[in-house]
C-alpha positions as a LaTeX table, in Angstrom:
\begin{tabular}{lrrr}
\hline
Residue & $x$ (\AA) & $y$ (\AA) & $z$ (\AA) \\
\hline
Unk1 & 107.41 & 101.04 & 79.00 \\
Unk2 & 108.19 & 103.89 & 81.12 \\
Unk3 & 105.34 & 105.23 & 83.31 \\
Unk4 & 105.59 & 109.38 & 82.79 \\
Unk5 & 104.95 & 111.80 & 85.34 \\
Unk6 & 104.30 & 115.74 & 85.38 \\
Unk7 & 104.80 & 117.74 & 88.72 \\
Unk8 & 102.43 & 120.81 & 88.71 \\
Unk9 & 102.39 & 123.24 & 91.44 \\
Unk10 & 99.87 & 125.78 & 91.01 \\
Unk11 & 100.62 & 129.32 & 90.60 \\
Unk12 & 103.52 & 128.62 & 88.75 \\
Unk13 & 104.05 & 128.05 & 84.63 \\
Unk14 & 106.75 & 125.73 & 84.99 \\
Unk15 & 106.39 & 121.81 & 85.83 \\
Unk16 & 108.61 & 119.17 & 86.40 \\
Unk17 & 108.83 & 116.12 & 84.13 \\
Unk18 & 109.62 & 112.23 & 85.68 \\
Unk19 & 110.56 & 110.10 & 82.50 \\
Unk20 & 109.85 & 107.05 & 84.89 \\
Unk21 & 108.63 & 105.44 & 87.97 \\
Unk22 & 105.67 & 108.42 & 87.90 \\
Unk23 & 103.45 & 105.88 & 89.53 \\
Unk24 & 101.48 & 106.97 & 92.86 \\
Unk25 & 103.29 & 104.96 & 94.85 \\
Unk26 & 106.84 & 106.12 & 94.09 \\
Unk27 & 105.64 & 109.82 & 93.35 \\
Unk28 & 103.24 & 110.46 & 96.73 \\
Unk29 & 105.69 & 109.26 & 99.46 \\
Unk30 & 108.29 & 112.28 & 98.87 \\
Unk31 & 105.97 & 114.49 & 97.50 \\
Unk32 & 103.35 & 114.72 & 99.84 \\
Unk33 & 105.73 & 114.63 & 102.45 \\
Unk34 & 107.93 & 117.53 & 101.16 \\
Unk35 & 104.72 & 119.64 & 100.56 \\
Unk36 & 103.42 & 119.14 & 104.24 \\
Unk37 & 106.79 & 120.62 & 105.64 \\
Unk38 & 106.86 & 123.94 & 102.63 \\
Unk39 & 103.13 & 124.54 & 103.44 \\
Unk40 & 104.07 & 124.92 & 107.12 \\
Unk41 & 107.53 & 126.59 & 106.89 \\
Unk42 & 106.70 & 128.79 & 103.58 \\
Unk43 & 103.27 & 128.33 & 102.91 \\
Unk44 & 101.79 & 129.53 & 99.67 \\
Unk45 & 104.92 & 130.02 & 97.09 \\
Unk46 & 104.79 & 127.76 & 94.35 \\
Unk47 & 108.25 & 128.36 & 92.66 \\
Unk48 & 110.12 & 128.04 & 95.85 \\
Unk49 & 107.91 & 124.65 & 96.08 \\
Unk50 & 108.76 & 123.56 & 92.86 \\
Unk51 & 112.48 & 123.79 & 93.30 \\
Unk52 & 111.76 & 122.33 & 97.07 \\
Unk53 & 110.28 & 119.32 & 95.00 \\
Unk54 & 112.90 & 118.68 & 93.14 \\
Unk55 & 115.75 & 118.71 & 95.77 \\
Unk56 & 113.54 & 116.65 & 97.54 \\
Unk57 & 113.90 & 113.57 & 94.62 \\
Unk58 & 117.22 & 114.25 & 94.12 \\
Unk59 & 117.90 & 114.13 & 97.50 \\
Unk60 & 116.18 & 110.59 & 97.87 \\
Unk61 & 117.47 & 109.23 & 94.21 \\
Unk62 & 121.09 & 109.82 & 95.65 \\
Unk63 & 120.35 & 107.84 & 98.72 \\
Unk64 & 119.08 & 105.15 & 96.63 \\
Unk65 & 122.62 & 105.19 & 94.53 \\
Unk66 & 124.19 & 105.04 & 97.59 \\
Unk67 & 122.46 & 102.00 & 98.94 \\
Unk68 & 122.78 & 99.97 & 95.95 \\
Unk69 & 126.94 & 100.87 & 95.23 \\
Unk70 & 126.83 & 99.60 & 99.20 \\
Unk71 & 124.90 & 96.41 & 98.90 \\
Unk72 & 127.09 & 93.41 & 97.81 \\
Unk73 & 124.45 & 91.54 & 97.01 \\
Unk74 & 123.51 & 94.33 & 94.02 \\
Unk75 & 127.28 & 94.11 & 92.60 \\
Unk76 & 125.73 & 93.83 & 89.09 \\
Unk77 & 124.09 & 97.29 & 89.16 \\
Unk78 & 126.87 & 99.10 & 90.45 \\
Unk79 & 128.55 & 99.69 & 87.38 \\
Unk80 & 125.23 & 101.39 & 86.27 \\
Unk81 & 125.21 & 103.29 & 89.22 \\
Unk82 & 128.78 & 104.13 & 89.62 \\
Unk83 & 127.89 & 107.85 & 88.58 \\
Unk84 & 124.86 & 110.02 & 89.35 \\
Unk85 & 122.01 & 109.67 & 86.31 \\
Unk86 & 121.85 & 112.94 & 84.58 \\
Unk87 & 118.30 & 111.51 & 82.75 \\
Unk88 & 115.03 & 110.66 & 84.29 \\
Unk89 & 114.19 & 114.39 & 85.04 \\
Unk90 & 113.09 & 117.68 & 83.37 \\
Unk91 & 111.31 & 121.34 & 84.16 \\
Unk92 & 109.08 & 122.81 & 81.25 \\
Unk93 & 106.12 & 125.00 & 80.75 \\
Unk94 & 103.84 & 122.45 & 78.42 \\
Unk95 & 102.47 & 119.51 & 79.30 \\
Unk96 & 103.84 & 116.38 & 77.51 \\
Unk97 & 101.33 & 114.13 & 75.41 \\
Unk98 & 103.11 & 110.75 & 77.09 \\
Unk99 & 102.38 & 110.77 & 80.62 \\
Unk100 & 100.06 & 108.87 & 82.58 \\
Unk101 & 100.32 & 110.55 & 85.81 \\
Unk102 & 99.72 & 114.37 & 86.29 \\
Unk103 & 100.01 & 115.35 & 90.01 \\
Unk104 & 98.88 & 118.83 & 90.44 \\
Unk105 & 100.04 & 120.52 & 94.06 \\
Unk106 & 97.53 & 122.88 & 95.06 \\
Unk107 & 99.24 & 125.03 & 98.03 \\
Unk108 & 96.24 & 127.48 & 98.88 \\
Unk109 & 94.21 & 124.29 & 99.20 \\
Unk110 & 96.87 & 122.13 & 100.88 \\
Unk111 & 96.25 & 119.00 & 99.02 \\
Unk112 & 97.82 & 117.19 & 95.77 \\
Unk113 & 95.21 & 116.27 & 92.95 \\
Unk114 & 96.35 & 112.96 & 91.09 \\
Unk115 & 95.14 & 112.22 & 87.96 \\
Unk116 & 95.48 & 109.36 & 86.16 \\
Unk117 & 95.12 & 110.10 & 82.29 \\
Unk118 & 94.95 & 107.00 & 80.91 \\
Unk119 & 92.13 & 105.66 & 83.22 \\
Unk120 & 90.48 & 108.96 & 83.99 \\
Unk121 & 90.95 & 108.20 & 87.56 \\
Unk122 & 91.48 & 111.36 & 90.16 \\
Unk123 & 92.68 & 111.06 & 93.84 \\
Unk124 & 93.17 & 114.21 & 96.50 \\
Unk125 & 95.95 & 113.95 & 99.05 \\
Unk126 & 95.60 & 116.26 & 101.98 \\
Unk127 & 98.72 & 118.12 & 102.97 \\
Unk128 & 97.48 & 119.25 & 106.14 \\
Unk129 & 96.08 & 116.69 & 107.94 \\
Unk130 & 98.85 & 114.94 & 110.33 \\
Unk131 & 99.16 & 111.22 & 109.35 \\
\hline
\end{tabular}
């Protein structure tokens, strides 16, 4: 089964919605490390966050479709990856009953709150300190 995934940024209604892979470790990477850049260049705006977000995971799902068409040695998923996916992502302003992950940006705080639904698990990820 899949493992869901909500995007909130706080401040704004709308939230994006990752049918799968919404794990920690394929959400945090790009979205902690998008946030740290907006807090410093824009700060506090969560829509223009939001739609930073999402270019963000476009931006590294299409280098991911470009790595597999150019790997020989992944010639069977190429014809599944011939074309860009146009599933796998969504915006909307309720929370879905299916996910297990729901990461919560907080910019005025500069840190994302994961919580894991299922296990009632919650992590904080600073977005200010320097790594």
């Amino acid at each position: 089964m899949s493992t869901r995934a909500q995007i909130k940024v706080q401040g704004s209604e709308i939230m994006i919605y990752k049918h799968s892979d919404g794990y920690p470790s394929e959400v945090l990477p790009t979205l902690v490390g998008t946030m740290k850049v907006f807090i410093r260049a824009r700060g506090n705006e969560p829509d223009y966050a939001l739609a930073q977000i999402m270019r963000a995971f476009a931006r590294r799902d299409e280098k991911r479709r470009q790595a597999i068409l150019a790997d020989d040695e992944q010639k069977e998923w190429h014809s599944i990856y011939k074309e860009p996916h146009m599933t796998g992502w969504g915006l909307d302003c309720i929370a879905h009953g299916d996910i297990e992950y729901l990461y919560q940006v907080d910019l005025k705080k500069g840190r994302v709150i994961v919580n894991d639904l299922w296990n009632g698990d919650v992590e904080y990820h600073s977005l200010t300190e320097e790594e």
